[in-house]
SERO-4910 file (N, C-alpha, C, O; in steps of 0.05 Angstrom, whole numbers):
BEGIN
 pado doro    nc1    nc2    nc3   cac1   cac2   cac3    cc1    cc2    cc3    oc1    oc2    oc3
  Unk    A   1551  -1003  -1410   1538   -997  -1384   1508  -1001  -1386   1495   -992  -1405
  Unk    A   1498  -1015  -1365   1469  -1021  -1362   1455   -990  -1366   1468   -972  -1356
  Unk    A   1432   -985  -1380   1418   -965  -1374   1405   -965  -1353   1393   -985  -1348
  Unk    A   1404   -944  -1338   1382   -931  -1314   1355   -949  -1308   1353   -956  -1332
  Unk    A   1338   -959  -1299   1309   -969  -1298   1299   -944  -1303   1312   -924  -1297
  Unk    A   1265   -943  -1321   1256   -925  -1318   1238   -914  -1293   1225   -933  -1285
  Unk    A   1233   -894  -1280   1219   -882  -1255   1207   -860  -1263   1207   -847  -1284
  Unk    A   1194   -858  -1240   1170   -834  -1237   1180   -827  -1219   1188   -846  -1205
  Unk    A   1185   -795  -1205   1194   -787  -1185   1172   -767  -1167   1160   -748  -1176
  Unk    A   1171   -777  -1139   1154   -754  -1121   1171   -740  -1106   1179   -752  -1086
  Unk    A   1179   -716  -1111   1195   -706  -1099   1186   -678  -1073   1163   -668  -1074
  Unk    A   1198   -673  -1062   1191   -657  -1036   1216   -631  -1053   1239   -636  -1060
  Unk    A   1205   -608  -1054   1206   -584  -1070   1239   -573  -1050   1260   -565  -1061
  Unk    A   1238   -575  -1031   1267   -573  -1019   1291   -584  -1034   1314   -575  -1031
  Unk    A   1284   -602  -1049   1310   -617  -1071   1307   -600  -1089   1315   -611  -1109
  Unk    A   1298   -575  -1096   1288   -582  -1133   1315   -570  -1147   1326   -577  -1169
  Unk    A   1324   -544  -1120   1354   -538  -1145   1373   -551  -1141   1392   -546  -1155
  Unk    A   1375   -574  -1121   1394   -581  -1126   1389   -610  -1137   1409   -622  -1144
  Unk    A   1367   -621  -1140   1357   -644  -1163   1368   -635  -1191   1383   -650  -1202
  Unk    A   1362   -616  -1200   1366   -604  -1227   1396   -605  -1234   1400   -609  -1258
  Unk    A   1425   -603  -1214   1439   -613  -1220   1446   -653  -1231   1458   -663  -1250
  Unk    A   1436   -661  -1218   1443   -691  -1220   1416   -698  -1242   1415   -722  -1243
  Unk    A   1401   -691  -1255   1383   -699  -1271   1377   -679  -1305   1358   -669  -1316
  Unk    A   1401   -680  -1309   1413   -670  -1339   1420   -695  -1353   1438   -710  -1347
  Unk    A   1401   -698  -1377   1406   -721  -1396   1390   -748  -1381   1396   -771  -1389
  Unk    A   1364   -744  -1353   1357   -767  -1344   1335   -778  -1358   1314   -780  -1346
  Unk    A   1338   -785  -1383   1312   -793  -1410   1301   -812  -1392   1277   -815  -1399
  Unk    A   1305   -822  -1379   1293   -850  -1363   1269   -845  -1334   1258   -861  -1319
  Unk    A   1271   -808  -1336   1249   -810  -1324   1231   -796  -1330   1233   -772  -1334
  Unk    A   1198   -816  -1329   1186   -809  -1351   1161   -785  -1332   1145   -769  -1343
  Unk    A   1162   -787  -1310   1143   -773  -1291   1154   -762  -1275   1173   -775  -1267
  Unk    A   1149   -733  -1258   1165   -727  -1255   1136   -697  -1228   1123   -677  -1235
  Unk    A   1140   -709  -1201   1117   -691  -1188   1128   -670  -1170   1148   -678  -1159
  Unk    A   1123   -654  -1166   1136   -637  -1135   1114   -633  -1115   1091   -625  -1120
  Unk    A   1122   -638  -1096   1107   -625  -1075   1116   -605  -1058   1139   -595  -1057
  Unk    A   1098   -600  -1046   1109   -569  -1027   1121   -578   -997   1107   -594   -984
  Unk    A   1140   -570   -987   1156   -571   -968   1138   -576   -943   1140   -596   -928
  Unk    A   1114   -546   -939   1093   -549   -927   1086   -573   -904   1082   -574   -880
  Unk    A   1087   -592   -931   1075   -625   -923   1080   -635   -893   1066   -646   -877
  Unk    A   1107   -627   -892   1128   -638   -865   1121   -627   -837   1130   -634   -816
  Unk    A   1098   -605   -844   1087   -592   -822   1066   -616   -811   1060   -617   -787
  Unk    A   1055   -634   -831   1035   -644   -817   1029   -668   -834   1015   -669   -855
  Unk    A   1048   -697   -816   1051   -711   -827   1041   -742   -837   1051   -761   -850
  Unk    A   1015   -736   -825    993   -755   -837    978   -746   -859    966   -759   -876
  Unk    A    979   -714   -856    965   -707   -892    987   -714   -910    980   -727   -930
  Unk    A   1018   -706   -906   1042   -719   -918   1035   -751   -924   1035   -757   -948
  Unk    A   1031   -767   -909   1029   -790   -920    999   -804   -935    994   -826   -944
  Unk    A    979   -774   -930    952   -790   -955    970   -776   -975    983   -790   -989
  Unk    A    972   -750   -979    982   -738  -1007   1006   -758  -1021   1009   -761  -1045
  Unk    A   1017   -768  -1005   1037   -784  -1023   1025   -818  -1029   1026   -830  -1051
  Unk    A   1018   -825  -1014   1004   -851  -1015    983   -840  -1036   1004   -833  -1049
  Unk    A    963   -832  -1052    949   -816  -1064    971   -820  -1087    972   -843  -1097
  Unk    A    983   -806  -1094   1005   -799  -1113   1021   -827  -1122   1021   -832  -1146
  Unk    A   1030   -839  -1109   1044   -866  -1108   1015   -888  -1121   1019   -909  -1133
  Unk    A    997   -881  -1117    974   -906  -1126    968   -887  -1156    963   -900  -1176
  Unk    A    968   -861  -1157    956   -857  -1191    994   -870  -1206    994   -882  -1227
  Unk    A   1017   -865  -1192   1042   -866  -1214   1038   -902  -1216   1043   -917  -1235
  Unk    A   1029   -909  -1193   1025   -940  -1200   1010   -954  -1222   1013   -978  -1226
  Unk    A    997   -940  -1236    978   -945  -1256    995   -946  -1284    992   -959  -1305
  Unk    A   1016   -922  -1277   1029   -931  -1308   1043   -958  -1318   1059   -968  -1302
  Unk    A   1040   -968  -1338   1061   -981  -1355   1088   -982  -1365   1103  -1001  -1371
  Unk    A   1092   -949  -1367   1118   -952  -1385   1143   -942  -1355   1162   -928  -1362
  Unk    A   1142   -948  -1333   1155   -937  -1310   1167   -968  -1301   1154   -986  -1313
  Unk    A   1190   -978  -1282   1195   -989  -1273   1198   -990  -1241   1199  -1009  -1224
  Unk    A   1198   -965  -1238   1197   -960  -1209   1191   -933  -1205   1191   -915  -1223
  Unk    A   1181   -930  -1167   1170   -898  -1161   1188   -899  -1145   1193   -916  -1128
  Unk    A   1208   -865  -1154   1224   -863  -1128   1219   -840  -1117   1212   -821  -1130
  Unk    A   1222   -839  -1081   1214   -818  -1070   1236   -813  -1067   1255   -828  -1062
  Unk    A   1233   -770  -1070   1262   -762  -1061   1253   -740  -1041   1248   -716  -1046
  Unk    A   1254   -759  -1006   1241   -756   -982   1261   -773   -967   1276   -791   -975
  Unk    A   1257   -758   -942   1270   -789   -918   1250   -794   -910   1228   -791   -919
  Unk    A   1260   -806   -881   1233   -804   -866   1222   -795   -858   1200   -805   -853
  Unk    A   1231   -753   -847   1213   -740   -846   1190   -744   -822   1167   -734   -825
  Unk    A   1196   -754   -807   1180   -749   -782   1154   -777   -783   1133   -777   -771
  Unk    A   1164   -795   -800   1148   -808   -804   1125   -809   -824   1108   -827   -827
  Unk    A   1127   -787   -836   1108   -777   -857   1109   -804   -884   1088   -811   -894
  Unk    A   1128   -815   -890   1127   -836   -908   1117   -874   -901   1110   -895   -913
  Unk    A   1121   -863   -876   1117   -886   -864   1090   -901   -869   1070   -891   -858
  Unk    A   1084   -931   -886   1060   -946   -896   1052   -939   -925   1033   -951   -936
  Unk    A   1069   -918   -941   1070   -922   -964   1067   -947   -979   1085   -963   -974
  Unk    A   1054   -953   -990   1055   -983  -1013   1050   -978  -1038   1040   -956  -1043
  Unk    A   1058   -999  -1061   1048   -995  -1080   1044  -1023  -1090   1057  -1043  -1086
  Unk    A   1017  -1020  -1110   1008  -1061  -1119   1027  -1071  -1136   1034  -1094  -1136
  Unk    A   1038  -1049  -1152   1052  -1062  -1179   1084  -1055  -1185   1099  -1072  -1195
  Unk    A   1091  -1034  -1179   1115  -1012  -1181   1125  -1021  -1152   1109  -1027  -1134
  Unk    A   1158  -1022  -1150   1176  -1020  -1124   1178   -996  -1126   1178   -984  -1147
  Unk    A   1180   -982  -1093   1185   -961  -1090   1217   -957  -1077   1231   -973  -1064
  Unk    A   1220   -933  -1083   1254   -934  -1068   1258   -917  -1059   1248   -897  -1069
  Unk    A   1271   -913  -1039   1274   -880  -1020   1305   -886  -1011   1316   -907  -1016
  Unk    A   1317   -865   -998   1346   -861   -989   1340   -877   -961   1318   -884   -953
  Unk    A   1368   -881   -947   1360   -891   -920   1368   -863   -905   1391   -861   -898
  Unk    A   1350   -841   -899   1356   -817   -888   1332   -808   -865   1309   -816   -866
  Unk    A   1341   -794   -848   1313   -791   -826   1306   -758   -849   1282   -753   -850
  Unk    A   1319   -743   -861   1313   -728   -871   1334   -716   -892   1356   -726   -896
  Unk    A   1323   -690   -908   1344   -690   -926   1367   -673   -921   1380   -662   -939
  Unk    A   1373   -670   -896   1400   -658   -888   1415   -685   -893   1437   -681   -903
  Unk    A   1411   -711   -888   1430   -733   -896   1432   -735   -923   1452   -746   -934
  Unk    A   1416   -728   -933   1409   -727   -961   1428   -711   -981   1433   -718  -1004
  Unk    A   1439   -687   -969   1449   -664   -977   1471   -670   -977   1485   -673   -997
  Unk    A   1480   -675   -947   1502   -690   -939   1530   -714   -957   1554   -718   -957
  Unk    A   1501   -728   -970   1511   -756   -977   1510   -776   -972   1515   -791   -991
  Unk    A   1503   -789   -947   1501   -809   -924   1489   -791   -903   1489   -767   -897
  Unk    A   1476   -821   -895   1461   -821   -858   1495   -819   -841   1504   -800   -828
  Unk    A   1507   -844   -846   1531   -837   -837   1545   -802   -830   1551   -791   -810
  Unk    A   1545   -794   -858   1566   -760   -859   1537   -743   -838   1543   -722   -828
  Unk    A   1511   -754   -835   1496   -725   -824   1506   -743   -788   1509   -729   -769
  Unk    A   1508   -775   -787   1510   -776   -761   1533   -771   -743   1534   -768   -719
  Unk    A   1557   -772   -765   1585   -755   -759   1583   -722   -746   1592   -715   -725
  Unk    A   1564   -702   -770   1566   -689   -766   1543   -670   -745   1541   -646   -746
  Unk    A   1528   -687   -727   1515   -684   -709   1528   -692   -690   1520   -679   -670
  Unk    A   1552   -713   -681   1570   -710   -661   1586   -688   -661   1583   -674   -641
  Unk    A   1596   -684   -673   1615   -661   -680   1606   -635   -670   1613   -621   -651
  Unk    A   1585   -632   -690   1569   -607   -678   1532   -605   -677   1514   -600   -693
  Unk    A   1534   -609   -658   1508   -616   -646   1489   -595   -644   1465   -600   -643
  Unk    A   1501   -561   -643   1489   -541   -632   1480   -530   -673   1467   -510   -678
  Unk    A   1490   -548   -692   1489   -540   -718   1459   -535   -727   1447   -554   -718
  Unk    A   1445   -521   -738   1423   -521   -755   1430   -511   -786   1443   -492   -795
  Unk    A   1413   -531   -797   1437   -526   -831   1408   -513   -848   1385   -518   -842
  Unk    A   1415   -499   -863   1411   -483   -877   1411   -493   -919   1433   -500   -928
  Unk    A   1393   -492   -932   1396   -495   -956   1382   -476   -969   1365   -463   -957
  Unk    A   1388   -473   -998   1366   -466  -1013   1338   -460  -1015   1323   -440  -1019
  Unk    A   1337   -486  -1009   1299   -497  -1012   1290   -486   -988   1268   -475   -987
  Unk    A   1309   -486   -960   1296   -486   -934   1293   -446   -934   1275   -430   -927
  Unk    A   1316   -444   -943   1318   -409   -941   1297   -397   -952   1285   -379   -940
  Unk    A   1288   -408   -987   1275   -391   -994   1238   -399   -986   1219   -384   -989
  Unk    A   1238   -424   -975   1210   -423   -958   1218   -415   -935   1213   -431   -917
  Unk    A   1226   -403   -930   1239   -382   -901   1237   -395   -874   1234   -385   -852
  Unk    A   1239   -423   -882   1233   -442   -856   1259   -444   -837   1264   -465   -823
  Unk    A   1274   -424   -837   1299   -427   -834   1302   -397   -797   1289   -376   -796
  Unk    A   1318   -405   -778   1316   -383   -757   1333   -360   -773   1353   -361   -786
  Unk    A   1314   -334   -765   1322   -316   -780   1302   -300   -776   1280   -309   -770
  Unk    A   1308   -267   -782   1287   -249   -790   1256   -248   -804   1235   -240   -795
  Unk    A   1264   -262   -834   1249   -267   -845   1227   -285   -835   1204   -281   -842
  Unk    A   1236   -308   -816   1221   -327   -808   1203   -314   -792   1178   -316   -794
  Unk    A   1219   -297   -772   1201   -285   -758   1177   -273   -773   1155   -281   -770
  Unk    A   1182   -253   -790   1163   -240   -801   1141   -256   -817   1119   -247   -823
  Unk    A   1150   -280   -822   1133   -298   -844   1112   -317   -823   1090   -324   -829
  Unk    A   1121   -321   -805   1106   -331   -780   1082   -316   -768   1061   -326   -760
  Unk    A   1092   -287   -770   1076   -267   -756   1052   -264   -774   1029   -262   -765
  Unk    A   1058   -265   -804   1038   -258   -825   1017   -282   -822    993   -280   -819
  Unk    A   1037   -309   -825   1014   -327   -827    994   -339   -801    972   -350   -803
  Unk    A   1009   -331   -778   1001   -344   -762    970   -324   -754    952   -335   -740
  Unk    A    968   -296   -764    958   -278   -750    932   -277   -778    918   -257   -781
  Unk    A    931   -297   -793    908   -305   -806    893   -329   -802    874   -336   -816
  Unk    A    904   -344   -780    888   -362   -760    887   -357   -734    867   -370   -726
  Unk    A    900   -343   -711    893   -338   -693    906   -311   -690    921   -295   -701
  Unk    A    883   -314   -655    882   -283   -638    920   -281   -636    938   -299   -636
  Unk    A    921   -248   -635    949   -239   -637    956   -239   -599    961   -216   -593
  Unk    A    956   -253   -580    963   -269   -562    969   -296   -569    992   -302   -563
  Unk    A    956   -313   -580    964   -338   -598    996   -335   -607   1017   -342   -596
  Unk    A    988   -321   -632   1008   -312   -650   1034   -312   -632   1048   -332   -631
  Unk    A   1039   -284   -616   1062   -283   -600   1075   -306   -595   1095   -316   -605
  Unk    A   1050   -319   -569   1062   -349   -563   1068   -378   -573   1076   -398   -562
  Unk    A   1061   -371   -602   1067   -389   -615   1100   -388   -626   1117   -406   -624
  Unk    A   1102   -358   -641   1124   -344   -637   1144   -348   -621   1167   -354   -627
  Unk    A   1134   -344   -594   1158   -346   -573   1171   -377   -568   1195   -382   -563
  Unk    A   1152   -392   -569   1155   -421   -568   1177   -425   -601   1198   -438   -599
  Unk    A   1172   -419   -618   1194   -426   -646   1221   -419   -622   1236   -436   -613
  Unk    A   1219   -391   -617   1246   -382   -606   1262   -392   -590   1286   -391   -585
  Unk    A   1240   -406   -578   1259   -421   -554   1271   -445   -560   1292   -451   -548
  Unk    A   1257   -465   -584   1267   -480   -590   1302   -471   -602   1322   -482   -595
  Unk    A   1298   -446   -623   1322   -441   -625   1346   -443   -610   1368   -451   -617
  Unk    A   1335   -432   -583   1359   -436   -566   1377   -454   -561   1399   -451   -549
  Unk    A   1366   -482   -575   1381   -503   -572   1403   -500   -590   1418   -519   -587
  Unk    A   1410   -481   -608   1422   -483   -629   1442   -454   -625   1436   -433   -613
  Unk    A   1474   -462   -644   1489   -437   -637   1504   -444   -660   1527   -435   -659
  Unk    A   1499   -456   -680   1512   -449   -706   1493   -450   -732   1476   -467   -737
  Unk    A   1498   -433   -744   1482   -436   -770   1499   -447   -796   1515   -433   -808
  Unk    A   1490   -484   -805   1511   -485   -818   1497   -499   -856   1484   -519   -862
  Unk    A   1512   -471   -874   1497   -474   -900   1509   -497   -917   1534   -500   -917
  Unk    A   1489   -520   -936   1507   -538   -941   1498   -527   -972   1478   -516   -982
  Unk    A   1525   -537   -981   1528   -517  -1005   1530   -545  -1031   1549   -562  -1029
  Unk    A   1510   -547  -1052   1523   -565  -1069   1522   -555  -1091   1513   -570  -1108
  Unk    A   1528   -537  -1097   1527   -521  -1121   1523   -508  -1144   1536   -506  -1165
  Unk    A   1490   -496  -1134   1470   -500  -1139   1476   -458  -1152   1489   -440  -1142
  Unk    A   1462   -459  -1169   1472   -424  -1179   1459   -414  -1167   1449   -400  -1184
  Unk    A   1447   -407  -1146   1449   -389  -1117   1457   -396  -1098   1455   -381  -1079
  Unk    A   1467   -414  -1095   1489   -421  -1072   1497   -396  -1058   1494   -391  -1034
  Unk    A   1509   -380  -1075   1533   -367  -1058   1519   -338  -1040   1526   -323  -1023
  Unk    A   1489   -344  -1059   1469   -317  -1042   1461   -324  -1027   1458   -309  -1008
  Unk    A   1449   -357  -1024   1440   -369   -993   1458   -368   -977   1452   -365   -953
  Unk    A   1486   -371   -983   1497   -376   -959   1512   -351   -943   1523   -350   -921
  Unk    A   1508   -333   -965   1508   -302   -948   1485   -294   -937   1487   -279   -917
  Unk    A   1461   -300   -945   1429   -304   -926   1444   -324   -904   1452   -308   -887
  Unk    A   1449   -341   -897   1453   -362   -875   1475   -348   -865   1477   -362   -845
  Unk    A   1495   -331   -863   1510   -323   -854   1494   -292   -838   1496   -287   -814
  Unk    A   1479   -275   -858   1463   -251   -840   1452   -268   -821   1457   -263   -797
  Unk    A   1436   -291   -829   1420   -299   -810   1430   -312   -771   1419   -317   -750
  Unk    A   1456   -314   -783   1472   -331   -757   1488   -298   -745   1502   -296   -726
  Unk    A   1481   -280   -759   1499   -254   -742   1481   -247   -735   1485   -238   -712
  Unk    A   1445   -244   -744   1419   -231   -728   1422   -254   -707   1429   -241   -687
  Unk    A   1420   -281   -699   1427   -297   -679   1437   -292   -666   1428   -294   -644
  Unk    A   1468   -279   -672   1493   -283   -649   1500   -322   -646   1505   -336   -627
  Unk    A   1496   -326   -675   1501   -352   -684   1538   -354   -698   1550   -339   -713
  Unk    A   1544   -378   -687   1577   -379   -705   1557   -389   -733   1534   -398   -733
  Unk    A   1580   -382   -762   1574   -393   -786   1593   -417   -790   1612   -424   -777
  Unk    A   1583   -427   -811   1597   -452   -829   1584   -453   -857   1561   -451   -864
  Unk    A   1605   -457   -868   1603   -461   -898   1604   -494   -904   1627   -500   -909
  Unk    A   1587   -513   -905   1593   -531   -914   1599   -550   -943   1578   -559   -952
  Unk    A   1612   -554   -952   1605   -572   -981   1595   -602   -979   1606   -622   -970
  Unk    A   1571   -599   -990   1554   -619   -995   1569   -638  -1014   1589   -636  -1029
  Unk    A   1545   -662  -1007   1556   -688  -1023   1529   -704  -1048   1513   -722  -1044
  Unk    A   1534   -693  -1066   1508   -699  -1084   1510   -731  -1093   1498   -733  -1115
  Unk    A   1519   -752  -1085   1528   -776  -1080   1503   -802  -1076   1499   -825  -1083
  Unk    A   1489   -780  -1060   1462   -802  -1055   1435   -794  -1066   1415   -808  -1066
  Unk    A   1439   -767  -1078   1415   -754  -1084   1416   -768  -1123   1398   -775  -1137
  Unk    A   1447   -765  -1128   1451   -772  -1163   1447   -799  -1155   1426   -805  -1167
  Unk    A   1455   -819  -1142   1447   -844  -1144   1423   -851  -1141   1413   -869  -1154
  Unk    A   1414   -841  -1127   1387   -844  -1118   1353   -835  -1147   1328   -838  -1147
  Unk    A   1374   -822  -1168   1364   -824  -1196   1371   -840  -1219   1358   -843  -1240
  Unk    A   1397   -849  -1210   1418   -865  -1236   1410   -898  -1228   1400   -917  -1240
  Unk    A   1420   -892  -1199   1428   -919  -1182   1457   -924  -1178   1471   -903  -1178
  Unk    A   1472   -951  -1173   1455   -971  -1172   1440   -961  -1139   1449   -942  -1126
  Unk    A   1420   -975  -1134   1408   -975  -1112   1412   -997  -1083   1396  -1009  -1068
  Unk    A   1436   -995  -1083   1452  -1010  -1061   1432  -1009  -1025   1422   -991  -1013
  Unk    A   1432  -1030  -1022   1408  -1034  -1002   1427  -1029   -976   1419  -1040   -956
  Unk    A   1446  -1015   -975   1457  -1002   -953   1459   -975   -949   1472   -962   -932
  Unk    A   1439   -967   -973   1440   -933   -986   1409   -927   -984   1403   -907   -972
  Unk    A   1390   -943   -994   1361   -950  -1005   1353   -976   -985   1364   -996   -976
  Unk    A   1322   -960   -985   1309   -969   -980   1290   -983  -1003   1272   -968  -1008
  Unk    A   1290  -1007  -1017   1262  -1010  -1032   1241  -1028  -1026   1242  -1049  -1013
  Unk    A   1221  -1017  -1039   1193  -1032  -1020   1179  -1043  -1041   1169  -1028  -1058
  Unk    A   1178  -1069  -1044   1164  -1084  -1069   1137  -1083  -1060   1130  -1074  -1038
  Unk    A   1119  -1094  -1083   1086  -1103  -1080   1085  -1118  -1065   1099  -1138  -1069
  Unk    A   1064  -1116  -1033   1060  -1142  -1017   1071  -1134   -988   1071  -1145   -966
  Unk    A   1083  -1105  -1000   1107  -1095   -968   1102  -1069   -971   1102  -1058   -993
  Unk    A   1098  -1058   -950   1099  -1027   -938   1122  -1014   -929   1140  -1029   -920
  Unk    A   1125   -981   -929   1155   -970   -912   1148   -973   -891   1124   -975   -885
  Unk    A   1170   -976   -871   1164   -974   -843   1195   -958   -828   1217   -951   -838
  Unk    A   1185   -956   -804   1207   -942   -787   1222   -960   -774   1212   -974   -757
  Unk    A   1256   -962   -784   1262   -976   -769   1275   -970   -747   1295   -956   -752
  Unk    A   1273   -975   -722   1286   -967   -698   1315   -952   -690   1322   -935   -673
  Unk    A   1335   -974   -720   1362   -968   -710   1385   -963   -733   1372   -980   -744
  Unk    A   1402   -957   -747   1424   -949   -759   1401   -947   -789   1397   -928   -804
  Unk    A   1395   -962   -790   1378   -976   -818   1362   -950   -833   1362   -943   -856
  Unk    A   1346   -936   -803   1322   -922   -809   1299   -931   -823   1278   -925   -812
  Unk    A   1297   -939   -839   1268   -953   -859   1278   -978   -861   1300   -988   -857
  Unk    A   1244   -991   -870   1247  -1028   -870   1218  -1030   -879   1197  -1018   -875
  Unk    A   1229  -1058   -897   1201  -1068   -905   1186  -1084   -886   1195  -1102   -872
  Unk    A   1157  -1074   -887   1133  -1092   -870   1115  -1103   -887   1113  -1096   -911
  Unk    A   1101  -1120   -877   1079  -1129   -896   1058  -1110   -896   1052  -1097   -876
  Unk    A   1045  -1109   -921   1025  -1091   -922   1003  -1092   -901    989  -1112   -900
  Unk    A   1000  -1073   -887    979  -1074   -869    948  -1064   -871    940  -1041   -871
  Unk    A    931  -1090   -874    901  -1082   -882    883  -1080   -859    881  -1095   -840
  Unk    A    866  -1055   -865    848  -1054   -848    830  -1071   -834    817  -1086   -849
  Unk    A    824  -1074   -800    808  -1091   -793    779  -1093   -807    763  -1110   -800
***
């Protein structure tokens, strides 16, 4: 069997326990970064910090490729390049497809159930998740940048978005707290008056997406000379030519 290419990985801290499954015995990767979840709040600092990051892993020698373990994320990756190193990403708008297994299994399971908001690990314990905690974690931070009128209404505005939503559903890949998040995601859908679901995840795209192969119906990769871009339709990402400033 072919060995692995070697990589450098920038990863978004929402994967990390369940990365740590699929990357036991991965000698082939020689770099290895996290970032904070944070990022996704605000997604043009998301794309200097990673563009930034992607140009120092570009400098190494002994790497064959930079892979991001990100979707698209609101556009936050979007114009990534690199001079020397291909870069490679999942074809995912985020990492609930990711979790999933396929864009396909998250676009199945957004017909199905549409009213779903899924729940992980990573999302629970940055408490970015509807729930008590959120509330309270909102209240703290928000009320160290603005007047406590702000605060409220910023508050009330999360809540209402909630409304769109009436199941809380945990995807489980079996990760050794699994079984405590998903009794957190279960309090959290009874403080709701939310139905639960237990889902089992598909670690399928996240292990390939470190091993490979890197099947261009799975991946996205972006050689020297081409940038990520957004693509409109099933695809989600696509290569563009690098775009230089006027």
């Amino acid at each position: 069997m072919k060995s692995p290419p070697s990589i450098a990985l920038l990863i978004c801290d929402v994967f990390e326990k369940e990365l740590a499954l699929v990357t036991a015995g991965a000698n082939h990767i020689v770099e290895q970064r996290m970032l904070e979840i944070a990022l996704h709040d605000r997604p043009e600092i998301m794309r200097g910090v990673l563009q930034q990051a992607v140009t120092e892993l570009d400098q190494r020698d002994d790497i064959e490729a930079i892979v991001l373990v990100y979707g698209l994320c609101g556009c936050g990756v979007t114009g990534l390049h690199a001079a020397r190193h291909p870069l490679v990403i999942p074809r995912a708008h985020d990492c609930r497809a990711v979790f999933l297994g396929s864009k396909e299994e998250f676009a199945r399971r957004q017909d199905t159930c549409p009213g779903c908001y899924y729940y992980t690990p990573g999302w629970n314990l940055a408490r970015r998740v509807p729930g008590p905690d959120r509330l309270a974690f909102l209240k703290e931070t928000l009320s160290q940048k603005f007047e406590p009128e702000d605060v409220e209404f910023l508050i009330e505005s999360e809540q209402e978005m909630w409304a769109n939503y009436d199941t809380a559903a945990f995807i489980d890949l079996g990760t050794p707290e699994a079984a405590r998040e998903a009794a957190y995601t279960q309090a959290c859908a009874q403080e709701r008056g939310w139905k639960f679901e237990h889902i089992q995840g598909d670690p399928a795209l996240l292990r390939d997406l470190i091993w490979g192969p890197w099947d261009a119906g799975r991946y996205q990769i972006i050689v020297p000379g081409q940038q990520l871009g957004h693509s409109p339709d099933a695809a989600i990402l696509r290569a563009e030519p690098v775009k230089t400033p006027p």
